[in-house]
ZAZA-543790 format. One record per atom (N, C-alpha, C): residue in one letter; x, y, z; atom name; residue number from 1. Coordinates in steps of 0.2 Angstrom, whole numbers. Example, Ala and Ser with C-alpha at 12.3 -4.5 7.8 and 13.67 -1.06 7.14 Angstrom:
REC  resn      u      v      w  name  resi
REC     A     66    -28     39     N     1
REC     A     62    -22     39    CA     1
REC     A     66    -16     39     C     1
REC     S     64    -11     35     N     2
REC     S     68     -5     36    CA     2
REC     S     64      0     39     C     2
***
This chain:
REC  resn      u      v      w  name  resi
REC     X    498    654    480     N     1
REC     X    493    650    477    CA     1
REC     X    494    642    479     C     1
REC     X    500    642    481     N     2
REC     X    502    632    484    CA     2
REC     X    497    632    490     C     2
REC     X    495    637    493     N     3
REC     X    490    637    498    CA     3
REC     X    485    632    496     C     3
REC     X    483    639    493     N     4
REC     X    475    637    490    CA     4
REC     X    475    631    487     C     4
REC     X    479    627    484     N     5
REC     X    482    622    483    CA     5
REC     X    481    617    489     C     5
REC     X    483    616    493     N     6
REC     X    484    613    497    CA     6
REC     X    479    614    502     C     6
REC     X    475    617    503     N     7
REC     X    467    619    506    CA     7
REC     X    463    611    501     C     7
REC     X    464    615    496     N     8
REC     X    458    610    491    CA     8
REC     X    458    601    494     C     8
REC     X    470    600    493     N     9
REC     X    470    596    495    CA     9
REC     X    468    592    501     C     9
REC     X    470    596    505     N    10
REC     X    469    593    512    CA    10
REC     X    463    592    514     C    10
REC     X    458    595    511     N    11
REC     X    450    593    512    CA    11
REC     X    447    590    509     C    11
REC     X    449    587    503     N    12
REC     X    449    583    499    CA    12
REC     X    450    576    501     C    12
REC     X    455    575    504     N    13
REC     X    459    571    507    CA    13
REC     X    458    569    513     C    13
REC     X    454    573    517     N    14
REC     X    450    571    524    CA    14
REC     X    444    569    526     C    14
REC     X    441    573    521     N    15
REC     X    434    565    516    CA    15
REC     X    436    560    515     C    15
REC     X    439    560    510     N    16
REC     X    439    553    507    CA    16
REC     X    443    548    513     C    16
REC     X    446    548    517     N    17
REC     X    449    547    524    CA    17
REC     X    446    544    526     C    17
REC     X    438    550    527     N    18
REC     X    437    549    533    CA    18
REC     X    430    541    529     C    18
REC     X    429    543    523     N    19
REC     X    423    538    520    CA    19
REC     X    428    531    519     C    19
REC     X    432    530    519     N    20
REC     X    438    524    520    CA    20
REC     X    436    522    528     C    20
REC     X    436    525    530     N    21
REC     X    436    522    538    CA    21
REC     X    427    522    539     C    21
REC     X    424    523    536     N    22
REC     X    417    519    539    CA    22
REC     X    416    515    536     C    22
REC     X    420    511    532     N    23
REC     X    420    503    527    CA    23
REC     X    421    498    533     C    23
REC     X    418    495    534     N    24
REC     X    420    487    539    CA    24
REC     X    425    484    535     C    24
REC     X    428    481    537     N    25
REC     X    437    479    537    CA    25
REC     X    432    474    532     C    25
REC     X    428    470    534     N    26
REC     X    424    463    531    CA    26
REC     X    423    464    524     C    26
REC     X    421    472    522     N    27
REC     X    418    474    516    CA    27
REC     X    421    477    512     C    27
REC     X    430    478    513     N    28
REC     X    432    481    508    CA    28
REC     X    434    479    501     C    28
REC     X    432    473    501     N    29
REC     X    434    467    495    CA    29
REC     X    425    469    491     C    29
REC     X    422    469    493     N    30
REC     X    413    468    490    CA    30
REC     X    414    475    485     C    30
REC     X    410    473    478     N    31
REC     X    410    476    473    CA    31
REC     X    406    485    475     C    31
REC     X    410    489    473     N    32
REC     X    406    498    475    CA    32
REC     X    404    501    470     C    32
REC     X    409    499    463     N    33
REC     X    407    500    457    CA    33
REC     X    402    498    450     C    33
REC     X    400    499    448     N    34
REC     X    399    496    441    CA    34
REC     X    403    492    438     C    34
REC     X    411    495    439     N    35
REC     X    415    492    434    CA    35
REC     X    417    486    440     C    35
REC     X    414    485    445     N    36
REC     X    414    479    451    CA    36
REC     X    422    480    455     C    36
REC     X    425    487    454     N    37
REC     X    429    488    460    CA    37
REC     X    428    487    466     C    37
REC     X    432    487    471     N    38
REC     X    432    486    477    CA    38
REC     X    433    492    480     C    38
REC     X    433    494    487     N    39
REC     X    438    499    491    CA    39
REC     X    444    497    488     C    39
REC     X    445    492    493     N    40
REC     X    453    490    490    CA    40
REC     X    453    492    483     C    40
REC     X    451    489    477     N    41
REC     X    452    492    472    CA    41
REC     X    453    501    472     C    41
REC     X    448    505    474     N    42
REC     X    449    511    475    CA    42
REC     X    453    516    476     C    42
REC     X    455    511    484     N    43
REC     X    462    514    486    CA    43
REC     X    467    512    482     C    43
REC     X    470    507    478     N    44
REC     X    476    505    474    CA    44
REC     X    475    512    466     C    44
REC     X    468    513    466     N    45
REC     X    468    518    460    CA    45
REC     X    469    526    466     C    45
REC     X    468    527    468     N    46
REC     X    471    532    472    CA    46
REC     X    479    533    473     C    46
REC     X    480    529    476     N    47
REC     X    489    529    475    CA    47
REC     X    491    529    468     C    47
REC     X    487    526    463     N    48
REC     X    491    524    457    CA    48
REC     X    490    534    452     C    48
REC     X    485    535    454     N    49
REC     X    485    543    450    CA    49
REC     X    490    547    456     C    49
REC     X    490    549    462     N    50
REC     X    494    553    464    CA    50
REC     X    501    551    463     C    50
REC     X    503    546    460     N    51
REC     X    511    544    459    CA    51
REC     X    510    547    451     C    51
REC     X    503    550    447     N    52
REC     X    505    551    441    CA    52
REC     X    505    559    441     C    52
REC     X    504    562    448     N    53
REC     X    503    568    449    CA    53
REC     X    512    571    447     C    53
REC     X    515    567    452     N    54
REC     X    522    567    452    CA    54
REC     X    525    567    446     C    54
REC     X    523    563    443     N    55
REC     X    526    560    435    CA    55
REC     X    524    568    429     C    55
REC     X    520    571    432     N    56
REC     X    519    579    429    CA    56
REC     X    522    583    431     C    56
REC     X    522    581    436     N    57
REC     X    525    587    442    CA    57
REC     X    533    589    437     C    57
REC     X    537    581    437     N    58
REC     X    545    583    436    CA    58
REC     X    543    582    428     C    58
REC     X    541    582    424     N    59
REC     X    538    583    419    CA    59
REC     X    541    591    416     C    59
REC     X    535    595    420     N    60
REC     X    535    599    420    CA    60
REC     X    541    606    422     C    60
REC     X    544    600    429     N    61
REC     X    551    605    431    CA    61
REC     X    557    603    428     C    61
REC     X    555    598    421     N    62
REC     X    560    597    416    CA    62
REC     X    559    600    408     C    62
REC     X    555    602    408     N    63
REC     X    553    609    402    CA    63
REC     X    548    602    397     C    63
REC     X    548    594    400     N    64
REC     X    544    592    394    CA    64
REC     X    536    593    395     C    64
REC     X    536    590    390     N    65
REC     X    527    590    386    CA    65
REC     X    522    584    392     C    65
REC     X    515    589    396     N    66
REC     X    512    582    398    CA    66
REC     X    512    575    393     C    66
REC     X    510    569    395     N    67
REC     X    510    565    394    CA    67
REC     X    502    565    390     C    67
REC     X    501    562    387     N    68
REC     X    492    559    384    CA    68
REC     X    490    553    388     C    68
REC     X    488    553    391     N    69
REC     X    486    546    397    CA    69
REC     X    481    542    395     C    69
REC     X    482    535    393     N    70
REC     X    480    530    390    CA    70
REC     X    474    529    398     C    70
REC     X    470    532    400     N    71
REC     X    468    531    408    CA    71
REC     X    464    524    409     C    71
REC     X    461    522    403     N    72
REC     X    458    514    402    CA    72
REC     X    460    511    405     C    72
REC     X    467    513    401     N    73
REC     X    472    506    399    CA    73
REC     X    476    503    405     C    73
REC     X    477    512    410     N    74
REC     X    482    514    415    CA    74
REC     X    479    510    421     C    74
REC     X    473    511    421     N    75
REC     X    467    509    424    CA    75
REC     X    467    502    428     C    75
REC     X    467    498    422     N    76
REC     X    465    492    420    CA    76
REC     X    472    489    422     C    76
REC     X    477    492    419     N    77
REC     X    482    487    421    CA    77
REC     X    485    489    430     C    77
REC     X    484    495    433     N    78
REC     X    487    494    439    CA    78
REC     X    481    493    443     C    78
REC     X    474    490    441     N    79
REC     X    468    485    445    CA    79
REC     X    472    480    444     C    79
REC     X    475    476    438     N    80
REC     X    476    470    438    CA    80
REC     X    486    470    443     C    80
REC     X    490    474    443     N    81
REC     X    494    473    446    CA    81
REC     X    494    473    455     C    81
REC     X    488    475    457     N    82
REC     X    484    476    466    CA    82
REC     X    482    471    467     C    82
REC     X    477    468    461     N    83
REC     X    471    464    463    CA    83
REC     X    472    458    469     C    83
REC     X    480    457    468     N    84
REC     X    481    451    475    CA    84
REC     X    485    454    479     C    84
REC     X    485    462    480     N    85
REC     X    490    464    486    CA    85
REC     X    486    466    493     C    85
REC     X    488    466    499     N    86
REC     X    483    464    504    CA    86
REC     X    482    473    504     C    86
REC     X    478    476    506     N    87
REC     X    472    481    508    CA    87
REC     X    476    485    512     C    87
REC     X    479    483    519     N    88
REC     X    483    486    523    CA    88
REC     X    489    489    519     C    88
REC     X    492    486    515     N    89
REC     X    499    486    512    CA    89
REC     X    497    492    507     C    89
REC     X    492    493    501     N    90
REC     X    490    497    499    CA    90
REC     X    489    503    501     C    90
REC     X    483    503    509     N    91
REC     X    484    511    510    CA    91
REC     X    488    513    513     C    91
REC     X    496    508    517     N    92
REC     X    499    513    519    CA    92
REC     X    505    515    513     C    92
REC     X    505    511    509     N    93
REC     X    508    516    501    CA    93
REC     X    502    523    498     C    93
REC     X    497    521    500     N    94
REC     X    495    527    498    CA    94
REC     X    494    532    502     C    94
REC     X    495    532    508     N    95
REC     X    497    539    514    CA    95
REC     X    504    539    511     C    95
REC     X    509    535    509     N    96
REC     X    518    538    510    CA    96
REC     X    518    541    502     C    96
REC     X    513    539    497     N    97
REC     X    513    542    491    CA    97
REC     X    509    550    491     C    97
REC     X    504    550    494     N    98
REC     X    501    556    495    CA    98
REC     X    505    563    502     C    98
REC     X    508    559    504     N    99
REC     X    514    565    508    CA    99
REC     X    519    569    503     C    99
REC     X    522    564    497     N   100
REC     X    525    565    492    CA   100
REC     X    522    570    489     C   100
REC     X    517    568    487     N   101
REC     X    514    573    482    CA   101
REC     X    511    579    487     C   101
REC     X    509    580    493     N   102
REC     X    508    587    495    CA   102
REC     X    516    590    494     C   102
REC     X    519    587    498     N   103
REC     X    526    593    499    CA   103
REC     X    528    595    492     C   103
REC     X    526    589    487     N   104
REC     X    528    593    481    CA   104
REC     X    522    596    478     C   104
REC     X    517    598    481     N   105
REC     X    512    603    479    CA   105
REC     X    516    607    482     C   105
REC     X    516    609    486     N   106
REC     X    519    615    494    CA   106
REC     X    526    619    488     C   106
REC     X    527    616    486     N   107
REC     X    535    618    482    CA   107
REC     X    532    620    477     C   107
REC     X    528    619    474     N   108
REC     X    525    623    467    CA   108
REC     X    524    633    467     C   108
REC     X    528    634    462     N   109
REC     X    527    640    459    CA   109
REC     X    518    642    460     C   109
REC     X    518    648    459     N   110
REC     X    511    651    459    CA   110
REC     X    508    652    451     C   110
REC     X    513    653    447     N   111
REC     X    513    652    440    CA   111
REC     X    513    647    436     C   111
REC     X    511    643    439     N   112
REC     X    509    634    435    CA   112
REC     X    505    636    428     C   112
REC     X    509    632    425     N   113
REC     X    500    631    418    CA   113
REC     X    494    630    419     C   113
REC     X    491    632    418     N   114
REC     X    483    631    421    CA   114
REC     X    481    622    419     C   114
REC     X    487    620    413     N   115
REC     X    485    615    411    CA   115
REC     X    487    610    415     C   115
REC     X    494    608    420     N   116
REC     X    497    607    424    CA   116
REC     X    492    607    430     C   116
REC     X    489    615    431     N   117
REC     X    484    613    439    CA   117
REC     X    479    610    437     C   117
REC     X    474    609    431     N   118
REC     X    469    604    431    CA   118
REC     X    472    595    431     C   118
REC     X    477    595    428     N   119
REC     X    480    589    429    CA   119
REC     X    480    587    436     C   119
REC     X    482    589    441     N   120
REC     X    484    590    448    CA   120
REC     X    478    589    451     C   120
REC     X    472    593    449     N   121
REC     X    465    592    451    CA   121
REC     X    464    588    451     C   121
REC     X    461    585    445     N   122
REC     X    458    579    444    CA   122
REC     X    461    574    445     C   122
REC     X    467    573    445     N   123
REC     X    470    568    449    CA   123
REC     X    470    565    458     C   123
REC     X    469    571    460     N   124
REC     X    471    571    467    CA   124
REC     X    464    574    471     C   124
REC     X    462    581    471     N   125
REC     X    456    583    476    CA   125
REC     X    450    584    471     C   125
REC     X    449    583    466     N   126
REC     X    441    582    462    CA   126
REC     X    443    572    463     C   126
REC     X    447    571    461     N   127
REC     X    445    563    459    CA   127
REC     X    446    561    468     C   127
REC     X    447    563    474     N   128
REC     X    446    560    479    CA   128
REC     X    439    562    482     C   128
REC     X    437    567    478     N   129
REC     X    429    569    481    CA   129
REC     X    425    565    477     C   129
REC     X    426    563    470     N   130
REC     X    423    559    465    CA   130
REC     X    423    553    468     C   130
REC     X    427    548    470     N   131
REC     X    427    543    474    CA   131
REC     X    424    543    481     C   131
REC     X    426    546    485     N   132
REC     X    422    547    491    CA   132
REC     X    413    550    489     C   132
REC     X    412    552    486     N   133
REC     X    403    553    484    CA   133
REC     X    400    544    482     C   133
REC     X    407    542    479     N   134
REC     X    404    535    479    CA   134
REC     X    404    530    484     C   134
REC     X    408    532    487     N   135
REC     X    410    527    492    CA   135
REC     X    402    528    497     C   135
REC     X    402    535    499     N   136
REC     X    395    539    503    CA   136
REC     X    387    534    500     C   136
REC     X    388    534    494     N   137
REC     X    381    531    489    CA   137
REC     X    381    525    492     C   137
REC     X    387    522    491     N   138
REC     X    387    513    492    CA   138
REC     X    384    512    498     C   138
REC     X    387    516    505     N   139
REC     X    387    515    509    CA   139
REC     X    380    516    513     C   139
REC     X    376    521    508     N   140
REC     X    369    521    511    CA   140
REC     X    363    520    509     C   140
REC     X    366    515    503     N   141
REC     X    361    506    500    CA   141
REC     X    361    504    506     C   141
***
């Protein structure tokens, strides 16, 4: 099942990759969302949900309960701790945080909680397809 797991990932993960790299270096600060995020903004919430991958991960190889995730709040506060980190420094924390979380997919039992694999989802290969659809929309206004 880590397979198939890791399938979802990695092509999940190669989009959105590859829609990062057709942003001119000039345009990654200019607003992509409604909520007036940036790329840069984008990419610091992508690193910031694959470290909460993690945070379920050992969670769960510790017999406790998921967390209830304030995601607004979670949101809002780790926009406002990036807001002045530079771009570069961001995505390559978020390549050494996402290697993280593969190899700790790759170790995953086949008997996960179903609850556990949607948390993992939606945090990591639905929410980097979700972003990359936006990023694709932005980019061909």
């Amino acid at each position: 099942m880590a397979e198939r797991w890791l399938e979802l990932l990695d092509s999940a993960w190669a989009r959105w990759l590859e829609a990062l790299d057709l942003v001119d270096p000039f345009r990654r600060d200019e607003k992509v969302l409604d909520n007036n995020w940036s790329i840069k903004d984008l990419v610091a919430h992508s690193l910031f949900w694959d470290a909460e991958v993690l945070t379920d991960i050992q969670r769960w190889r510790h017999g406790r309960p998921p967390v209830s995730n304030d995601w607004q709040r979670m949101n809002d506060e780790n926009y406002a701790a990036h807001r002045d980190r530079p771009y570069d420094l961001i995505r390559v924390e978020m390549h050494l945080v996402h290697q993280i979380v593969r190899d700790a997919i790759a170790q995953l039992p086949a008997d996960l909680p179903a609850e556990l694999i949607e948390r993992i989802a939606v945090d990591t290969w639905d929410h980097y397809d979700e972003h990359t659809q936006q990023i694709e929309a932005w980019l061909a206004k």
